[in-house]
C-alpha positions as CSV (number, residue, x, y, z in Angstrom):
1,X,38.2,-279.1,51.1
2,X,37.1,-276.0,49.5
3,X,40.1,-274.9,48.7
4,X,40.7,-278.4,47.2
5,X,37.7,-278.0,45.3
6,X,38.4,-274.1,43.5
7,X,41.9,-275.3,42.5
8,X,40.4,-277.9,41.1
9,X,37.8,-276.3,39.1
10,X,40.8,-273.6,37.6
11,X,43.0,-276.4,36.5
12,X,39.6,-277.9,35.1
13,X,39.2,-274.5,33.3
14,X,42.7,-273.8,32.2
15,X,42.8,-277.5,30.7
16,X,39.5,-277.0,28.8
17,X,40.7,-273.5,27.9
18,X,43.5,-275.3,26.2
19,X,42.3,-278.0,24.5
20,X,39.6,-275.4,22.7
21,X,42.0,-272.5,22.2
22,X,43.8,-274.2,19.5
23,X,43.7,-271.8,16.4
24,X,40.8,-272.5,14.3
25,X,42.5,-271.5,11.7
26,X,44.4,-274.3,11.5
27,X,42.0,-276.5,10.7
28,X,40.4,-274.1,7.9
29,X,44.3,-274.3,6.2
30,X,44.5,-278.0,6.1
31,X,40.7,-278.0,4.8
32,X,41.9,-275.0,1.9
33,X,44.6,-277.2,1.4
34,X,43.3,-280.4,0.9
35,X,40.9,-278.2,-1.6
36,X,43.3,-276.6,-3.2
37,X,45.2,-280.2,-3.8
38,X,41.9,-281.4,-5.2
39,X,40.8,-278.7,-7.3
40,X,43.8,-278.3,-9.3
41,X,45.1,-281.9,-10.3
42,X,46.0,-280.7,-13.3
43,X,48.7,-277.6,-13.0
44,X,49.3,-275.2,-15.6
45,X,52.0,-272.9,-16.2
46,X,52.1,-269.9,-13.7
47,X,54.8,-267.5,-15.1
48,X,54.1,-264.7,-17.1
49,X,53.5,-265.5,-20.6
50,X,55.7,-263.9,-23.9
51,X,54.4,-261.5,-26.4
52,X,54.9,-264.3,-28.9
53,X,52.3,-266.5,-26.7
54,X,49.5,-263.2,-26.5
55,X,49.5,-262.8,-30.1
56,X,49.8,-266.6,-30.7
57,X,46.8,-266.7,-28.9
58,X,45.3,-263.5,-30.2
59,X,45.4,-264.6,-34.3
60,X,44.1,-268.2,-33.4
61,X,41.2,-266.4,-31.7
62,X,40.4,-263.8,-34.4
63,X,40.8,-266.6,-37.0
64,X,37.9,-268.2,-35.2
65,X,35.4,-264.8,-35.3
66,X,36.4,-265.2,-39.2
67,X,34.8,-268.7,-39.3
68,X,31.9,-267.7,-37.4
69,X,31.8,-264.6,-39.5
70,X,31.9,-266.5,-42.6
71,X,28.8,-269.1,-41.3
72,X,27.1,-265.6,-40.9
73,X,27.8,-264.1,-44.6
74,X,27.2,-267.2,-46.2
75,X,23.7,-267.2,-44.1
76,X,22.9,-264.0,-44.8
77,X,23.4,-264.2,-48.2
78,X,20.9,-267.4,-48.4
79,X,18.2,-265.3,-46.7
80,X,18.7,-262.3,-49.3
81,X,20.2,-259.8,-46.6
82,X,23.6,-259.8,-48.4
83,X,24.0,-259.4,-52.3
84,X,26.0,-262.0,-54.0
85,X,28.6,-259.5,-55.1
86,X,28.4,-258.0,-51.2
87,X,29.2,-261.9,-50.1
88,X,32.0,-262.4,-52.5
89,X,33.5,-259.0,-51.5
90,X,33.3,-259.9,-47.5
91,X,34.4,-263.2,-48.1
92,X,37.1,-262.5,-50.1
93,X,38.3,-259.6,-47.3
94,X,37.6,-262.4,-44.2
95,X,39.8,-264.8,-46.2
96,X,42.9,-262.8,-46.3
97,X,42.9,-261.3,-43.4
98,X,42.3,-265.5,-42.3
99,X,45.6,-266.5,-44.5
100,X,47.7,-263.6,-42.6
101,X,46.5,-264.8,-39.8
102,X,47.8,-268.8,-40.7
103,X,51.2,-267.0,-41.1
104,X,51.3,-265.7,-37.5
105,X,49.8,-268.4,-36.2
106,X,52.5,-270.8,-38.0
107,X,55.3,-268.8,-37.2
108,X,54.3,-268.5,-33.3
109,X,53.2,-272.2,-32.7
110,X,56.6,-273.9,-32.2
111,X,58.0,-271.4,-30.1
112,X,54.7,-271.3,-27.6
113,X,54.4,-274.8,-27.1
114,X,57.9,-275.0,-26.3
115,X,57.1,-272.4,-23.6
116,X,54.3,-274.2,-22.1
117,X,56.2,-277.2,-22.1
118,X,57.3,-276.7,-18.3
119,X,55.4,-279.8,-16.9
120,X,57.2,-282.7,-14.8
121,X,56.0,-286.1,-14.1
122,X,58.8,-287.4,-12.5
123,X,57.2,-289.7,-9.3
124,X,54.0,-290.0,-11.0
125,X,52.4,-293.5,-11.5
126,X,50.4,-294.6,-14.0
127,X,47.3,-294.3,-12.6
128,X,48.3,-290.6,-11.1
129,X,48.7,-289.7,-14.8
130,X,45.5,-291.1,-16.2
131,X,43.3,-289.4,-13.3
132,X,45.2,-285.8,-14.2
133,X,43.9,-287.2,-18.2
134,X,41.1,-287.8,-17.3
135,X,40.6,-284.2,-16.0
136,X,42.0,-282.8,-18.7
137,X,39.6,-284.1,-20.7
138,X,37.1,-282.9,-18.7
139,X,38.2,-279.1,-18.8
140,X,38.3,-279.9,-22.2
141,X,34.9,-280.5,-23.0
142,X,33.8,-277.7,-20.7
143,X,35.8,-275.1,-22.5
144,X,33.7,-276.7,-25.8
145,X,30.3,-275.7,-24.1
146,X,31.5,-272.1,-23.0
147,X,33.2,-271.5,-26.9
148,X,29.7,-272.5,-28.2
149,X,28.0,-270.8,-26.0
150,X,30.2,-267.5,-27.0
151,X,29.6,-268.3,-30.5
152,X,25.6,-268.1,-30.4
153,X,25.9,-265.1,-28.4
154,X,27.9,-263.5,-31.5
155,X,25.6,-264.8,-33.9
156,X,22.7,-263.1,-31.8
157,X,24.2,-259.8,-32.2
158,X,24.6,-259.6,-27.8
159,X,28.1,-259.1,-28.1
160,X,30.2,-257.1,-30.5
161,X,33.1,-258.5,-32.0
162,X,35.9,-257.2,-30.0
163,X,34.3,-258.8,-27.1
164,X,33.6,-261.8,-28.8
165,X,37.7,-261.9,-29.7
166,X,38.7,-260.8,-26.1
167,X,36.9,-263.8,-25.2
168,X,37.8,-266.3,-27.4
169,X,41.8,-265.3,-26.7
170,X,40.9,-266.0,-23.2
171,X,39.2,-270.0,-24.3
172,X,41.7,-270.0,-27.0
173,X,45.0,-269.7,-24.4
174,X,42.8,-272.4,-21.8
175,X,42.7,-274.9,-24.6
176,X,46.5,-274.4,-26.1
177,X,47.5,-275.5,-22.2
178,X,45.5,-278.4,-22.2
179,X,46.5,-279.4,-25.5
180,X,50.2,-279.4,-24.4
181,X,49.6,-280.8,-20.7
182,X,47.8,-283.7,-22.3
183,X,50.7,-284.2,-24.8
184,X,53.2,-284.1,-22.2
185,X,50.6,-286.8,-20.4
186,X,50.8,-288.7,-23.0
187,X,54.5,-288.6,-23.3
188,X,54.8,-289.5,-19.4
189,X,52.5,-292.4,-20.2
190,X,54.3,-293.6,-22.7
191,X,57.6,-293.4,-20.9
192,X,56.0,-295.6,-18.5
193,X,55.0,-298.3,-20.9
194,X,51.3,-297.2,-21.0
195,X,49.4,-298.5,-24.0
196,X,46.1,-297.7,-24.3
């Protein structure tokens, strides 16, 4: 009977041992990637990006320190701090360094949006699409806040203007993505028979 009872208890053990030896690491992959799934409905494109695209990116983002820059000039000059003729020299300057920038910028734009045009909604429903939209939208909108935020901090002097331009490439290349996801969206849509 004893010895019933101590083979018992080992199989006992062993079959515990088994039920709570399954790798916990498992279950902490299927929760990353039901994470991952969720976080990133919306896929951009993951290959390495062309020169053409960085300076693409680059002019659109210095052309937006020039607008700023010009909001602070014309400011400036309102409150007495510039001269008139010290305003008509710096805007002059910030405007054609702004046109040779247009130039770039026009050259550049065809060639990166036919690069980031990599996305495929083949197997997607309607409402698959409109959710991935929908999110778009809302990394939109966030991108907004953080380029206004960026802005003020210029205009506060707390960043220099180098920083302010790495920065804004950085918002700038975020928001030529979801420009083009959202157009190919809206393509998908359409292919469907979508009309909003």
């Amino acid at each position: 009977m004893k010895k019933y009872l101590i083979l018992s208890a080992i199989s006992l053990l062993a079959f515990t041992g088994c039920k709570t030896n399954v790798p916990s690491s498992n279950v902490n992959n299927n929760q990353t990637n039901s994470q991952v799934v969720e976080n990133n409905v919306t896929q951009t494109p993951s290959t390495e990006l062309s020169g053409d695209a960085n300076s693409y990116f680059s002019a659109k983002a210095e052309k937006d320190w020039i607008d700023v820059e010009l909001d602070k000039a014309e400011y400036e000059y309102r409150n007495g701090s510039l001269s008139a003729d010290e305003f008509k020299s710096k805007k002059i300057d910030l405007e054609d360094r702004e046109r040779t920038l247009e130039r770039t910028e026009d050259s550049l734009e065809y060639i990166v949006e036919r690069e980031l045009s990599v996305y495929d909604f083949s197997g997607k429903n309607i409402e698959e699409l409109l959710t991935e939209k929908r999110d778009v939208e809302k990394q939109e909108n966030e991108l907004e806040l953080e380029e206004h935020k960026l802005e003020d901090e210029y205009r506060l002097g707390n960043i220099t203007k180098d920083e302010f331009i790495q920065k804004q490439t950085s918002i700038v290349e975020r928001e030529t993505k979801l420009d083009v996801l959202d157009d190919s969206i809206e393509n998908a849509l359409e292919r469907l028979g979508y009309d909003d």
